[in-house]
C-alpha positions as a Markdown table, in Angstrom:
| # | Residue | x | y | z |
|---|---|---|---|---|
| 1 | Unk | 0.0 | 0.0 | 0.0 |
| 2 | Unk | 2.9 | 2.1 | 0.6 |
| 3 | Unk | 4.7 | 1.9 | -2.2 |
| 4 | Unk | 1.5 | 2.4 | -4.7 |
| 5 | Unk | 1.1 | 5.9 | -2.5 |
| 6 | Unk | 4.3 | 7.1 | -3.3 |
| 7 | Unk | 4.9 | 5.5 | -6.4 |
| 8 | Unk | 1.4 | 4.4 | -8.2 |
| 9 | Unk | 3.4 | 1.0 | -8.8 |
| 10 | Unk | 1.1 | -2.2 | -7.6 |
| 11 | Unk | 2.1 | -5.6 | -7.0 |
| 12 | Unk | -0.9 | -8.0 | -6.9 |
| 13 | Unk | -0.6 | -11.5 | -5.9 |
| 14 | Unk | -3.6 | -13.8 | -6.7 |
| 15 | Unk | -4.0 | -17.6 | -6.1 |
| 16 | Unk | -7.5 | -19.4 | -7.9 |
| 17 | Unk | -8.3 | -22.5 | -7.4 |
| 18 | Unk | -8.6 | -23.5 | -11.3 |
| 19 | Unk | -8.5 | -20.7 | -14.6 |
| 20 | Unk | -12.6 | -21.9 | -15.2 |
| 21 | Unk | -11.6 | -23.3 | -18.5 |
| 22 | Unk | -10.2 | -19.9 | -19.9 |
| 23 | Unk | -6.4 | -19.9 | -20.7 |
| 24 | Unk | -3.7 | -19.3 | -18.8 |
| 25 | Unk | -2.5 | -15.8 | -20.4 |
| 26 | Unk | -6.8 | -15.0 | -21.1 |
| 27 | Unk | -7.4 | -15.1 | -17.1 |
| 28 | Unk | -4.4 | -12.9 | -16.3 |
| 29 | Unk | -5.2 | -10.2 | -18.7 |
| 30 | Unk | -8.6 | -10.3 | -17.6 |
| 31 | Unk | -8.0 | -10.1 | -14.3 |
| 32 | Unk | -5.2 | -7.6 | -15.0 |
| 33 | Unk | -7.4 | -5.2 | -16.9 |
| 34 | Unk | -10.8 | -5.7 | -14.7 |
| 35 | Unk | -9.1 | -4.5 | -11.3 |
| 36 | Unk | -6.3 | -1.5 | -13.2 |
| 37 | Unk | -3.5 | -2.6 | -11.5 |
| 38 | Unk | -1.0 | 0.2 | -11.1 |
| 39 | Unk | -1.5 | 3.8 | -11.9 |
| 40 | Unk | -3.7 | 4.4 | -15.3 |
| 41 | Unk | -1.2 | 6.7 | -16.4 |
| 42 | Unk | 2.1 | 5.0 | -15.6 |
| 43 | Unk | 0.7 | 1.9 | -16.2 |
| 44 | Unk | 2.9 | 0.7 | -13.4 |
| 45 | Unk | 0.7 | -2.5 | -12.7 |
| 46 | Unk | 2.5 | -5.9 | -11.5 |
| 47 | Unk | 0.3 | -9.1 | -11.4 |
| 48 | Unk | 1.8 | -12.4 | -10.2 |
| 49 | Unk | -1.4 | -15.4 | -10.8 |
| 50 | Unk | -0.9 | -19.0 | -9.8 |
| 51 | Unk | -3.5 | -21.5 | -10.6 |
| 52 | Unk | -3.4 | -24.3 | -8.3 |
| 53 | Unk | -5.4 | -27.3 | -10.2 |
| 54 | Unk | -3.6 | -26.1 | -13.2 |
| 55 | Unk | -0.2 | -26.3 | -12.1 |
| 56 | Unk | 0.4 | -22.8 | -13.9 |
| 57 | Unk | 1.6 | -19.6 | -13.2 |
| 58 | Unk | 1.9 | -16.3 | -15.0 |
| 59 | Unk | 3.3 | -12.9 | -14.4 |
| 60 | Unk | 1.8 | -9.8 | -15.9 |
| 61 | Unk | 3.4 | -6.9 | -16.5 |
| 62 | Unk | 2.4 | -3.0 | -17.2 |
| 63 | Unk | 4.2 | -1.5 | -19.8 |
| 64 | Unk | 5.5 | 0.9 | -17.3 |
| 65 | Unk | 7.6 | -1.6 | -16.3 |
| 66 | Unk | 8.6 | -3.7 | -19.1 |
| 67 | Unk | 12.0 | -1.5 | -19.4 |
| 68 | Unk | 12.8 | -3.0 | -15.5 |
| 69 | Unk | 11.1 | -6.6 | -16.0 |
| 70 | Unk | 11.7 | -7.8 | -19.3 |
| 71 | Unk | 10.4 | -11.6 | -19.9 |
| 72 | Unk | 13.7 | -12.7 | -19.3 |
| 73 | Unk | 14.0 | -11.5 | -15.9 |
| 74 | Unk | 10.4 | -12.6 | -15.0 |
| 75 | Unk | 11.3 | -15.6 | -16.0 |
| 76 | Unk | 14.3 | -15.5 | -14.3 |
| 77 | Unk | 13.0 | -14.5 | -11.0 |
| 78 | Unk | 10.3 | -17.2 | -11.5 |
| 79 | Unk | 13.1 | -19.6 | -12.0 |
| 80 | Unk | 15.4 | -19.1 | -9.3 |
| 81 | Unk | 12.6 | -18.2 | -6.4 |
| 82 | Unk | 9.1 | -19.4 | -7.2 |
| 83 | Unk | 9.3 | -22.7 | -9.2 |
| 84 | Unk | 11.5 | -24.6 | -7.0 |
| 85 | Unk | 9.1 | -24.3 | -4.2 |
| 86 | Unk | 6.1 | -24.9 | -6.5 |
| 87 | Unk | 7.5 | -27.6 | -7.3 |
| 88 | Unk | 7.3 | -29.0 | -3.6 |
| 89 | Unk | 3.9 | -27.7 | -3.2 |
| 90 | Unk | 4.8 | -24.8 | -1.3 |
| 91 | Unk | 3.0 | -22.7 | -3.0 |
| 92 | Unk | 2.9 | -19.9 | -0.5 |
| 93 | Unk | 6.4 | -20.0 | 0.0 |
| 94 | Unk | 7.1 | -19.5 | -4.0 |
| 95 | Unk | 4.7 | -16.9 | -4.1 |
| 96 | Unk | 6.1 | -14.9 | -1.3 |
| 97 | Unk | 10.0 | -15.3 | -2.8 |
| 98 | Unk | 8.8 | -14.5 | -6.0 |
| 99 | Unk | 6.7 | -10.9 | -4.4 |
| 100 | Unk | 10.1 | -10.3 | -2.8 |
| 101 | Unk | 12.3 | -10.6 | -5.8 |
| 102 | Unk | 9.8 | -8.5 | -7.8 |
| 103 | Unk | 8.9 | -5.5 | -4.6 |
| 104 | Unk | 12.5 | -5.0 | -4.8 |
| 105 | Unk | 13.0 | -4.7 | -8.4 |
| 106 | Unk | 10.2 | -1.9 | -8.8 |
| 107 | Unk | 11.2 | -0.3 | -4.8 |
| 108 | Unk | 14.8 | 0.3 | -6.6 |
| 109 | Unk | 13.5 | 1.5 | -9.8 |
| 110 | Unk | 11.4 | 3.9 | -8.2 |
| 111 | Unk | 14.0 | 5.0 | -5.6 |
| 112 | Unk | 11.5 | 3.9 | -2.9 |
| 113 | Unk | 13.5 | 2.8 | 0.8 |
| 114 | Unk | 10.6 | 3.0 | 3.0 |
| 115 | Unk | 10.0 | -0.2 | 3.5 |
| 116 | Unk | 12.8 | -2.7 | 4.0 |
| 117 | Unk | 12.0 | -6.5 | 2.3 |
| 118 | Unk | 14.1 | -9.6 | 2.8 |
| 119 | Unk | 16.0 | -11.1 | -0.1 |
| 120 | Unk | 13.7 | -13.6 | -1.4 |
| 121 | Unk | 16.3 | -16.4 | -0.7 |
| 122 | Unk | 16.4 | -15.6 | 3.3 |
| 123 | Unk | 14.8 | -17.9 | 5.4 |
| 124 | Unk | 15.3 | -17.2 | 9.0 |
| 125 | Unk | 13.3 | -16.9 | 12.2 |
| 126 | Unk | 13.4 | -13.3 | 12.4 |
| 127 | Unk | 10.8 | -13.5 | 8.5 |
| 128 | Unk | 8.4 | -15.5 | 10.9 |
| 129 | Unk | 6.2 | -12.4 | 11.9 |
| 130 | Unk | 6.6 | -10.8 | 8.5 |
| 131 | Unk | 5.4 | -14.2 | 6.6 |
| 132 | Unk | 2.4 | -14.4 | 9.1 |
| 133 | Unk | 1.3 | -10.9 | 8.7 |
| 134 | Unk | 2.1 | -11.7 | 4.9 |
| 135 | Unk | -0.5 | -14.8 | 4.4 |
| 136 | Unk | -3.0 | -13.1 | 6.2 |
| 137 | Unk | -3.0 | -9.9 | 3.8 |
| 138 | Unk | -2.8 | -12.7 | 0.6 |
| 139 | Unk | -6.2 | -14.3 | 1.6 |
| 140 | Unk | -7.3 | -10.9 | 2.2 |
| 141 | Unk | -6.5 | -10.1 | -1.3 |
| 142 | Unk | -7.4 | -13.0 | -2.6 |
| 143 | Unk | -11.3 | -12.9 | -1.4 |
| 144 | Unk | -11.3 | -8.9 | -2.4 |
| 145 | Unk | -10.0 | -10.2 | -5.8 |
| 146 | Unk | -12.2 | -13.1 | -5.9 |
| 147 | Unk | -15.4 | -11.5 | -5.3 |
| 148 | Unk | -14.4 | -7.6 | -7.2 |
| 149 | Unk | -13.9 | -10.4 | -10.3 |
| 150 | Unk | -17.6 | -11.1 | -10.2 |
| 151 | Unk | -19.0 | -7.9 | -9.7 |
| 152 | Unk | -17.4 | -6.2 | -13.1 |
| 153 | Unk | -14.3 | -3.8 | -12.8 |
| 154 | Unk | -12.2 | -1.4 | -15.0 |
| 155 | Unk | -10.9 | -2.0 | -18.4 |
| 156 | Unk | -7.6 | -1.7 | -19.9 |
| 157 | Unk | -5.6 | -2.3 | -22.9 |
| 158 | Unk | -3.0 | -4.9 | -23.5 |
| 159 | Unk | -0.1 | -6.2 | -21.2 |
| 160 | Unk | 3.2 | -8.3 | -22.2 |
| 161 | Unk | 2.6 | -11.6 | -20.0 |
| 162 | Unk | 5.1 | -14.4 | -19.1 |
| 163 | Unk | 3.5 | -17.5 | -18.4 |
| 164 | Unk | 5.2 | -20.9 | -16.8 |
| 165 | Unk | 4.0 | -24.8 | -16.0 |
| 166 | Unk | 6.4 | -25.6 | -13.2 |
| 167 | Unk | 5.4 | -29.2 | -13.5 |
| 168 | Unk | 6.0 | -29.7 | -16.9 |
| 169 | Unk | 9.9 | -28.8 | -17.0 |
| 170 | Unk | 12.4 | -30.6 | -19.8 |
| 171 | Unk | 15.2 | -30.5 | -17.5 |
C-alpha cells in the first residue's frame, strides 16, 4: 500500500483455485485489466497469478515496467525463487519469494527505501512475523479479488505476459 502511495506501482498476488476453463494468459489479462493494477497513467501495474489445479503460473506486466522486468527476468525470478518451491507444493512460499524478488525490483526502480523486504532467498526466524502478517494480507487479497472479479471492474488495454507450467519442465 505504501509503495503504490508514493509511487502508483502495484504488486498484486492472486491464487484461484482452477482458470474456469479460460487460458492461462486470457485469465491474467482479464483479471489484469478488470481491477487496473498500477497507476492508469504510468501503467505501473504488476500481477503475479498461480493457478493451483492447473499447475500454472503467470506474471503480468504493465508497460510501465517492461524497461525494468523484461520476460527474461520474470522468468528469471520465477526460476530461481518461485518454481523450486512450487514444485514442492509450497506454494505460499514461492509466491512470497517471488513478491520479494519482484517489490525489490520496482522499490529500486522507483528509488523507494521505505520499506525494507528480505531477499527472497532468506529464510530465517526473524521473517516469521513478517510471513504471518504476509499470508493473512494474501487471503485478504485474494477474497477482495475473488469477489471484485464477479461484480465487473475497469478496463484496460493490453499487457506483455510471461506464463510458466512448473510441473511440466524438460530438464
Amino acid at each position: 500500500v505504501s509503495l503504490a502511495n508514493k509511487t502508483g506501482a502495484q504488486i498484486v498476488v492472486v491464487t484461484v483455485p482452477n482458470l474456469d476453463g479460460a487460458s492461462l494468459e486470457e485469465y491474467a489479462t482479464k483479471l489484469f485489466r478488470k481491477f487496473g493494477i498500477g497507476d492508469s497513467e504510468k501503467n505501473n501495474g504488476l500481477l503475479l497469478l498461480l493457478a493451483l489445479e492447473e499447475r500454472k503460473m503467470r506474471v503480468e506486466v504493465g508497460y510501465g515496467l517492461e524497461e525494468i522486468l523484461p520476460d527474461g527476468k520474470t522468468g528469471r525470478f520465477q526460476d530461481e525463487y518461485m518454481i523450486p518451491y512450487f514444485k514442492n507444493d509450497e506454494f505460499t512460499t514461492g509466491m512470497l519469494n517471488g513478491y520479494k524478488a519482484f517489490f525489490k525490483e520496482v522499490a529500486e526502480y522507483y528509488n523507494y527505501d521505505d520499506i525494507t523486504i528480505d531477499d527472497p532467498e532468506s529464510n530465517t526466524d526473524d521473517d516469521f512475523i513478517s510471513f504471518v502478517i504476509f499470508i493473512i494480507v494474501f487471503w485478504v487479497i485474494i477474497i477482495i479479488i475473488v469477489n471484485s472479479f464477479t461484480s465487473g471492474g475497469n478496463n484496460r488495454n493490453g499487457r506483455r505476459r510471461r506464463s510458466s507450467s512448473f510441473f511440466y519442465y524438460d530438464g
